[in-house]
C-alpha positions in Angstrom: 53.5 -38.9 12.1 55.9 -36.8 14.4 54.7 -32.9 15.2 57.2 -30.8 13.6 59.4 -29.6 16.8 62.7 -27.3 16.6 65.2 -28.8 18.0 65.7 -29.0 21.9 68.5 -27.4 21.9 68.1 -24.3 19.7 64.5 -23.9 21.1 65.6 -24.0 25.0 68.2 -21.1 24.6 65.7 -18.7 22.8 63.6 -19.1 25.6 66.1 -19.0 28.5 67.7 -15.6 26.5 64.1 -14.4 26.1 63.2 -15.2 30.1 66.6 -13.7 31.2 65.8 -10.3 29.4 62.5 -10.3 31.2 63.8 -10.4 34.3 63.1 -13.9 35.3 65.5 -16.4 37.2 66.0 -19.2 34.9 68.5 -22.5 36.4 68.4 -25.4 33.3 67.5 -28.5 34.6 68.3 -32.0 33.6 67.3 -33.8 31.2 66.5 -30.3 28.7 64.5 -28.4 31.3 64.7 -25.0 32.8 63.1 -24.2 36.1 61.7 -20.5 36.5 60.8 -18.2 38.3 58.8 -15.6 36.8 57.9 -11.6 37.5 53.9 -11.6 36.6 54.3 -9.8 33.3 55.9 -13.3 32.0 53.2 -15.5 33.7 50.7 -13.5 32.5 51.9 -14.0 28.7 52.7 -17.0 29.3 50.3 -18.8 31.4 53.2 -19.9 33.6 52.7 -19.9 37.7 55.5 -17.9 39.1 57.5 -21.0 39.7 57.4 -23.5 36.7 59.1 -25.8 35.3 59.7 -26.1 31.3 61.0 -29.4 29.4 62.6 -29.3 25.6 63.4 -32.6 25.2 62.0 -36.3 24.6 62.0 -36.8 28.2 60.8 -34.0 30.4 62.2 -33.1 34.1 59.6 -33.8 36.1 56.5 -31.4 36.8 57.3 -30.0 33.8 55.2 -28.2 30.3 56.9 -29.5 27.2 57.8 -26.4 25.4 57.8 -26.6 21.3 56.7 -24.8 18.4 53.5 -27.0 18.1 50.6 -26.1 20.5 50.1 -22.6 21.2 53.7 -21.7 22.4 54.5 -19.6 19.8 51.6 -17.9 20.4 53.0 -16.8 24.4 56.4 -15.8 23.1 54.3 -13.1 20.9 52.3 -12.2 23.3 55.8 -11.8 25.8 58.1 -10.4 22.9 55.7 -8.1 21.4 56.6 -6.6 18.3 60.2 -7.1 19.5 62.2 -9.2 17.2 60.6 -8.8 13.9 63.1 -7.1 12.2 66.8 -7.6 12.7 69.8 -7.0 10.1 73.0 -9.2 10.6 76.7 -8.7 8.5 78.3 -12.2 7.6 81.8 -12.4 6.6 82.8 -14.6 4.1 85.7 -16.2 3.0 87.0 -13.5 -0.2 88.1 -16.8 -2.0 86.4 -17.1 -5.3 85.2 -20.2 -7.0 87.8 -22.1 -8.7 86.0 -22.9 -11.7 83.5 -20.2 -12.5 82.4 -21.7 -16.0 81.7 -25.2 -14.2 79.8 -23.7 -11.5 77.9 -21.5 -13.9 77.0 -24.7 -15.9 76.1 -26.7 -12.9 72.9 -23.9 -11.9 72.2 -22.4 -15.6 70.2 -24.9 -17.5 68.8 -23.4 -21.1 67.2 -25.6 -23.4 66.5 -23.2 -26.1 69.1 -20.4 -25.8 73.3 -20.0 -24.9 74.8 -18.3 -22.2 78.2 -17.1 -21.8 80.2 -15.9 -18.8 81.2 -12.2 -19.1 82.8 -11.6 -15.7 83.2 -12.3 -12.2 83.4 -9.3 -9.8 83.6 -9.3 -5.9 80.2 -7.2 -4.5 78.1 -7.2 -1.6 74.0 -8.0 -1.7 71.0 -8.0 1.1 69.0 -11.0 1.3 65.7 -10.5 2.8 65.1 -13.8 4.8 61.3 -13.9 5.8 59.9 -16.7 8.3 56.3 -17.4 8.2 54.5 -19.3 10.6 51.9 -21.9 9.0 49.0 -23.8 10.8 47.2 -26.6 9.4 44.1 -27.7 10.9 42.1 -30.8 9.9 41.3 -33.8 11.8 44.6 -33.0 13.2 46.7 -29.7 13.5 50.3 -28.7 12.3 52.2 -26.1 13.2 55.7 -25.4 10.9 57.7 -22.6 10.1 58.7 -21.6 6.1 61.4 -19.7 5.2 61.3 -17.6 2.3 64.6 -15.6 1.0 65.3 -13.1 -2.3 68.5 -11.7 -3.1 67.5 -7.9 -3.3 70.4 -7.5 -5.7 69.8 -10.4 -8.0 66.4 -11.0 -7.5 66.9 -14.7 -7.1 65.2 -17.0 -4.4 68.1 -19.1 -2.8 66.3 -21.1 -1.1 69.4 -23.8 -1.3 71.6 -21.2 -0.3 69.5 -19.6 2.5 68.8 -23.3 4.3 72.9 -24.1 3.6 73.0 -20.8 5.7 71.0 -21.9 8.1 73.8 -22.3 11.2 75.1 -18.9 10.4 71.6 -17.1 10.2 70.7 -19.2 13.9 73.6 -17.6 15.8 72.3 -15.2 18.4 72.9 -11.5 16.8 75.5 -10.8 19.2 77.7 -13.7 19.2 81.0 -13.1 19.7 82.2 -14.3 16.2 80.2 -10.9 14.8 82.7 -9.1 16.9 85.6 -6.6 14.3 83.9 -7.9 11.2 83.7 -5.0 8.7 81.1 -3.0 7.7 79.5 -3.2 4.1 80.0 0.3 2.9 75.9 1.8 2.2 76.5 2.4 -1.3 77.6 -1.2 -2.4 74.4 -2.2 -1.3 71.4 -2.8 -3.4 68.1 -0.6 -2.4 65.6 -2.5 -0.4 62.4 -3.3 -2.5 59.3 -1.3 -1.7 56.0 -2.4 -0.2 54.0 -3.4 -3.2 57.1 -5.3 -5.3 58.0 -7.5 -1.6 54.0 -8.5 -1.1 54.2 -9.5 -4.6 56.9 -11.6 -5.0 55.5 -13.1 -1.4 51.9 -13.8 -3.0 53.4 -15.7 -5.9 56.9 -17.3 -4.3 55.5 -18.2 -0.8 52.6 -20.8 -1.4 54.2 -23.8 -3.6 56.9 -23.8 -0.9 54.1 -23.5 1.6 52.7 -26.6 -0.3 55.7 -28.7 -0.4 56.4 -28.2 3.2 52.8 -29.2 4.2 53.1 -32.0 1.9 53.7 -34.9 4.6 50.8 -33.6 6.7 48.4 -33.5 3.5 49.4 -36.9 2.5 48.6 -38.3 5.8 45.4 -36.6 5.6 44.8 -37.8 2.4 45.3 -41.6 3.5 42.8 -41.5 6.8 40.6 -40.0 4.7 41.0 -42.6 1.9 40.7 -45.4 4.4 37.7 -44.1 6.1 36.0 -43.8 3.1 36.9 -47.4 1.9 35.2 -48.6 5.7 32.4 -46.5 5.1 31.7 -47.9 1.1 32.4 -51.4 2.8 29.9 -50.9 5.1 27.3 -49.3 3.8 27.4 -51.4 0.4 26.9 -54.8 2.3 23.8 -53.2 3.8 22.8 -51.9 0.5 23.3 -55.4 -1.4 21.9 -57.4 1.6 18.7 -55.0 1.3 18.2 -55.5 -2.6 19.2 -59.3 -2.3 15.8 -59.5 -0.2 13.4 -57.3 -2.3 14.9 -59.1 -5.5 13.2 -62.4 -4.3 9.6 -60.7 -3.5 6.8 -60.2 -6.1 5.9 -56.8 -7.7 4.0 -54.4 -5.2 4.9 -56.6 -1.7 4.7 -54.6 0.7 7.9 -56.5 2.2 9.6 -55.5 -1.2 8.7 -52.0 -1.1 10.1 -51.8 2.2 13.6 -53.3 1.3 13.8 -50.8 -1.6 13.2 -47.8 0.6 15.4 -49.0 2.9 18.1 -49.3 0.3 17.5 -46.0 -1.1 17.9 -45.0 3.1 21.4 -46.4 2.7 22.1 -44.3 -0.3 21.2 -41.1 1.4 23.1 -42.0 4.5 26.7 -43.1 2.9 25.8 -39.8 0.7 25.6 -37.6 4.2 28.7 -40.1 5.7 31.2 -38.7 3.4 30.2 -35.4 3.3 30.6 -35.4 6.7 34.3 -36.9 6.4 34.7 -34.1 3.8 34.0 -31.8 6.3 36.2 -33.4 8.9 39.3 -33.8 6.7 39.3 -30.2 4.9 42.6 -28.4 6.0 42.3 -24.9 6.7 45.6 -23.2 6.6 46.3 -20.0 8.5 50.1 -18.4 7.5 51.5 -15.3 9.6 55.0 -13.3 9.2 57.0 -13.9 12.5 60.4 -12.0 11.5 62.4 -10.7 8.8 66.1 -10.9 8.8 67.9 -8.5 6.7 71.6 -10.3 5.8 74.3 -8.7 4.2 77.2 -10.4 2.8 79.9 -10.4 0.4 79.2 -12.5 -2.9 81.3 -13.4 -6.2 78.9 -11.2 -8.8 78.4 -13.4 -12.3 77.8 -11.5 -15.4 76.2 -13.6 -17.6 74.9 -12.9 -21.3 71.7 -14.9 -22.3 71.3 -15.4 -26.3 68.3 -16.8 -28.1 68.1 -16.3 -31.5 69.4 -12.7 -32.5 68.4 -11.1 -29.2 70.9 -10.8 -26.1 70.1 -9.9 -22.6 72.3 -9.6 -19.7 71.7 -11.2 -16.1 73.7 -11.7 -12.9 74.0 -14.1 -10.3 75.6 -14.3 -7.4 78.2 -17.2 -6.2 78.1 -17.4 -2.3 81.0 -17.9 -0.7 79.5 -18.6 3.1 77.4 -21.9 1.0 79.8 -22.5 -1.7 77.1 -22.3 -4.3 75.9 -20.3 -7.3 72.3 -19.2 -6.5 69.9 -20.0 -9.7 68.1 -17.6 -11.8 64.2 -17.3 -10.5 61.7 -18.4 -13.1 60.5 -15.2 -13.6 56.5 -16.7 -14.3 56.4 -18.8 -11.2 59.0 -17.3 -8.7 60.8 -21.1 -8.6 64.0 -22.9 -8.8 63.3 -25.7 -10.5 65.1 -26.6 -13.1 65.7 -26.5 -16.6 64.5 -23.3 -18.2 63.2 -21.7 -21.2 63.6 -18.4 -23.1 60.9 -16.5 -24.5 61.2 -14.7 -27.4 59.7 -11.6 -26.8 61.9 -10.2 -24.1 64.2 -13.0 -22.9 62.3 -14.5 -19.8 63.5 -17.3 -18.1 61.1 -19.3 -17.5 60.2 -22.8 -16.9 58.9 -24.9 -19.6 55.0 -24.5 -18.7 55.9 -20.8 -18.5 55.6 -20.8 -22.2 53.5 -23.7 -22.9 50.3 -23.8 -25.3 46.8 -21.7 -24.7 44.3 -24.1 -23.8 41.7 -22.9 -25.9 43.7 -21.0 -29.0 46.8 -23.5 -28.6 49.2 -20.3 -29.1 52.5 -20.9 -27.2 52.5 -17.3 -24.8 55.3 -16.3 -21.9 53.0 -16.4 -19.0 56.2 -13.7 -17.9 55.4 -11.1 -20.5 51.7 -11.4 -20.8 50.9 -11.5 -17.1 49.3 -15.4 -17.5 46.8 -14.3 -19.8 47.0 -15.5 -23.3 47.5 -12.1 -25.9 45.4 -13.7 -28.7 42.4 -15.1 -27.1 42.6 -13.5 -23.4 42.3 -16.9 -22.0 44.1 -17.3 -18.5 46.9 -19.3 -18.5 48.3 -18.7 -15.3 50.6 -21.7 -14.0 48.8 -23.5 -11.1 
């Protein structure tokens, strides 16, 4: 498997932008180099000599460090940018154009399998998305490095994470591209409040680590295969030595001392494969490390959907907001789990959306419970039922 690398190109303009702003003469190089010449602040964080030589692509220039987000680079651009960087705000406009089928589209994202929706209205607005990168590190018998991107509507509470990565180009621009040039400003008010401390770690805690999960998931399954195949070599192994001993003490009498010795040889084999794979246990358990690297705050002009939610006798109003930079509804969050997966369910009690195992069963009592509403502890028995 590949380490996960940004690409060349995006990766050697950071660092020539970042170099430049540090004072240091940077000339690009073919093929996807730079050449350097750095002041000592930037060979110090970076463990560069004052002339060096940095690559960014399959081939490197020659004498020079391949430069990627693997390895400890990330780590020197910290220690060189400081606490630089970690918060910037960016204004996208968007194309005023609303979607030309607003029923269709709401279809398309809202999936209810026990309750109706209706479209009330469609209003022009402006939202903040908080757009969060974390930095992940596996480390097992092998180490990967990867970057996860989390983003929440602040106005809508939803988490885009279609919409954020179909913004991707946009939110890579550097902040003071020329295309950002006259746009206008979103007035204050328009704007939803940022979310406090406690409500942002929150929704982090909960939202963050399945999409943590499913991004590590190539890395685990590799993992998962060595460690299946080593442990197939060692059974192999140790099993012919283990029949091979019995075979011989089977065709000795009762109290041989040749017998005796096979069996507790044997039984040595048993204890050994026993210590062999907890020792590949040891080898192939993945510690993961995650750290915030930057927050973007985006603000941007959205197509507001006022949607009314009905289950039985009992209505509750929602929006969600059509964006016109992806061309996309974003989907209501399941509001147990923090995903987007799709279909949902409402609860009863006060209108949750919710994916189906947000309302499944108790596993002891067998009462069906929002895991929303109830906090993933069941209400009758007290048994948790949080969603794994």
């Amino acid at each position: 498997m590949q380490p996960e690398t940004a690409e060349p190109g995006r990766m050697q303009r950071f660092v020539t932008a970042l170099l430049r702003h540090e004072d240091a003469l940077v000339e690009p190089i073919e093929p996807e180099g730079l050449e350097v010449l750095a002041p000592p602040p930037v060979q110090q964080a970076l463990g560069i000599g004052e002339l060096a030589r940095l690559g960014f692509g399959t081939t490197l220039p020659p004498g020079a460090q391949r430069v990627g987000i693997e390895g400890d680079w990330l780590e020197r651009f910290a220690r060189l940018l400081g606490a630089r960087g970690r918060w910037m705000r960016r204004e996208l406009a968007a194309d005023a154009k609303a979607p030309g089928d607003p029923e269709r589209a709401l279809a398309h994202e809202l999936v209810l399998d026990n309750a109706t929706f209706r479209l009330q209205d469609v209003t022009r607005a402006w939202t903040r998305y908080l757009v969060m990168d974390f930095r992940a590190s596996a480390v097992s018998d092998d180490k990967r490095d990867l970057i996860v991107r989390l983003g929440v509507n602040l106005a809508t509470g939803s988490l885009p994470d279609a919409v954020v990565t179909a913004l991707g180009p946009a939110l890579d621009r550097v902040p003071w591209d020329e295309e950002d040039a006259g746009q206008p400003a979103a007035p204050q008010a328009a704007l939803p409040p940022l979310w406090d401390h406690a409500r942002l770690t929150a929704l982090v805690q909960r939202a963050l680590p399945p999409r943590l999960e499913a991004a590590l998931q190539p890395f685990v399954k590799g993992m998962q295969r060595r460690l299946s195949r080593d442990q197939d070599r060692l059974y192999r192994y140790h099993n012919d030595l283990y029949h091979e001993a019995m075979r011989r003490a089977f065709g000795l009498p009762e109290g041989d001392a040749k017998r005796t010795r096979e069996e507790q040889r044997a039984e040595a084999i048993q204890r050994e494969y026993r210590a062999k794979l907890d020792d590949l246990e040891r080898q192939y358990a993945t510690r993961v490390t995650v750290d915030w690297v930057q927050t973007l705050e985006l603000v941007t002009p959205v197509h507001r959907f006022a949607v009314q939610i009905r289950r039985r006798k009992a209505d509750r109003m929602i929006s969600l907001d059509w964006n016109p930079l992806a061309r996309r509804l974003e989907p209501p969050v399941c509001e147990a789990t923090f995903g987007t997966e799709r279909p949902r369910l409402v609860c009863d009690d006060k209108l949750h959306l919710v994916v189906p195992a947000g309302l499944a069963p108790c596993v002891n009592c067998g009462r069906p419970f929002c895991r929303a509403c109830h906090g993933g502890r069941c209400p009758k028995c007290g048994t948790d039922g949080q969603i794994p």
